[in-house]
Wavefront OBJ file of the C-alpha trace (Angstrom):
o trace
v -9.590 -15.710 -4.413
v -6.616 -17.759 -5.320
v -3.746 -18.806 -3.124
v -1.520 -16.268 -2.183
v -4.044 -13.283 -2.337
v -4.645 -11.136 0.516
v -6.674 -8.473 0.634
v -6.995 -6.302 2.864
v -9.092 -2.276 3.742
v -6.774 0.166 5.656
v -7.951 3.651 6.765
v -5.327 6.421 5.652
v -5.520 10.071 5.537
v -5.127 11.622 2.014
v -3.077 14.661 2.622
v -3.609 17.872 0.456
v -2.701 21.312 0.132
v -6.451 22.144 1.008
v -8.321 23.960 3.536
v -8.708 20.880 5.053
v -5.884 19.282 4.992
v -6.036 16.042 5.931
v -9.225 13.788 4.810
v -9.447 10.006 6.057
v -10.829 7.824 3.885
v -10.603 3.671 3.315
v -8.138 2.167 0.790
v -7.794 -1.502 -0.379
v -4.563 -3.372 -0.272
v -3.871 -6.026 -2.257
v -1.154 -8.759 -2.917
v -1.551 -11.184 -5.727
v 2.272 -12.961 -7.013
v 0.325 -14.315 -9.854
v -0.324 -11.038 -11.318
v 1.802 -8.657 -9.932
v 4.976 -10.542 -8.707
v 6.116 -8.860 -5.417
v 4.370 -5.851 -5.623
v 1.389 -4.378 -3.383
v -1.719 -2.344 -5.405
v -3.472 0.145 -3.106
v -6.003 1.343 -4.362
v -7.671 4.859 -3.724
v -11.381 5.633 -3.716
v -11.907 8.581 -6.023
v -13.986 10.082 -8.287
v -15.087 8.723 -10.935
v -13.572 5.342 -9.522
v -10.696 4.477 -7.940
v -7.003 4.812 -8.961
v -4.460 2.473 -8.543
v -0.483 2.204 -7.551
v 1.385 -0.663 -7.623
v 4.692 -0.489 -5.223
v 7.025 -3.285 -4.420
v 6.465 -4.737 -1.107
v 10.232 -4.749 -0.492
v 9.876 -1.006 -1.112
v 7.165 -0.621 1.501
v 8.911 -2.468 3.797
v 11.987 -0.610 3.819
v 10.192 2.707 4.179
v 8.667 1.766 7.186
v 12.059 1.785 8.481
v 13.872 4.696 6.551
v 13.138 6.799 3.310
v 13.648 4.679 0.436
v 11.755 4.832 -3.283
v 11.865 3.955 -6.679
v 11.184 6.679 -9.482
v 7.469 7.912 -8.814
v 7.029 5.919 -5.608
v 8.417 7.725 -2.070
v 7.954 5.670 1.424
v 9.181 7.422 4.064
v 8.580 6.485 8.519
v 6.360 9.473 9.921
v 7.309 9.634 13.706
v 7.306 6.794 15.521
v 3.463 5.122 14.366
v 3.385 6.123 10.910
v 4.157 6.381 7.444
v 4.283 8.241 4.457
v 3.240 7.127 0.435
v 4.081 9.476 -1.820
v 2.758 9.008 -5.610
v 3.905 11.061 -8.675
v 2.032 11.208 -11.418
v 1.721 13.301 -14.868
v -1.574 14.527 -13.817
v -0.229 15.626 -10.000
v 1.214 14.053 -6.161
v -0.659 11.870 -4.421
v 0.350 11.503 -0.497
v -1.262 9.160 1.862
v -0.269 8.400 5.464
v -0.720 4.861 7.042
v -0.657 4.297 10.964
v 2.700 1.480 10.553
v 0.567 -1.077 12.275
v -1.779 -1.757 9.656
v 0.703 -1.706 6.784
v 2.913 -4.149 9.120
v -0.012 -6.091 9.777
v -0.787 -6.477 5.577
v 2.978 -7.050 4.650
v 2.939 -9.887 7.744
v -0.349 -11.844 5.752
v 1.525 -11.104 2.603
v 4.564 -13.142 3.723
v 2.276 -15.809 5.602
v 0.665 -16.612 2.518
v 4.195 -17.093 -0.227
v 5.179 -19.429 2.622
v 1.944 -21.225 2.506
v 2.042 -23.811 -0.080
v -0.798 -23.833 -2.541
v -2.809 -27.162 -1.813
v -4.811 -28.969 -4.765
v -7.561 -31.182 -4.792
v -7.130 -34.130 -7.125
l 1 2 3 4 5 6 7 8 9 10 11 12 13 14 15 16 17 18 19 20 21 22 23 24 25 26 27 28 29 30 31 32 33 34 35 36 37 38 39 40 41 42 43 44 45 46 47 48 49 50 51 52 53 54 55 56 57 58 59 60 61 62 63 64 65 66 67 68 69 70 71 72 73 74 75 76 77 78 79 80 81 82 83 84 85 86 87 88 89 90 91 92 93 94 95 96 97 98 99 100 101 102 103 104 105 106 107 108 109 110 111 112 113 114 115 116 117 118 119 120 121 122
């Protein structure tokens, strides 16, 4: 993994108009500058693989704290421990819901590593 990177496997419930309702399942969270700037990619188990969002982190941030988005992206604070991602796309809504800690946990790496400067060996 290069410098910078964090990874990192949150639970979160994927919320649907089903029966069900609510179904808990593991997503990956991932920062990489190099490729993505400031942006986060979660990524959603699925079938036949997984599908992918990238958000900017300054976006997740701020909807930890109050509704905020950009275009197909909606972040919104659920109560007092969690929060709300909100995905539109042409084929349908996507809405997952994070407990805050573990996406304040992931945004707190993310910042530890762009202050971290890359070392090299010569």
């Amino acid at each position: 993994m290069s410098a910078g990177v964090v990874e990192e496997k949150a639970r979160a419930h994927l919320v649907t108009d089903a029966p069900d309702g609510h179904r808990a399942i593991r997503v990956a969270l991932r920062y990489d500058p190099a490729a993505t700037g400031h942006s986060i990619r979660i990524a959603v188990p699925g079938s036949p693989g997984e599908v992918e969002w990238d958000l900017p982190r300054a976006l997740l941030e701020k909807g930890l704290r109050t509704p905020a988005g950009t275009g197909s992206v909606q972040v919104w604070p659920c109560g007092r421990v969690q929060a709300v991602i909100e995905f539109h796309a042409e084929n349908g809504v996507t809405v997952l819901q994070f407990d805050c800690v573990s996406l304040v946990r992931f945004l707190r790496r993310t910042y530890a590593a762009a202050a971290t400067p890359a070392t090299s060996s010569a």
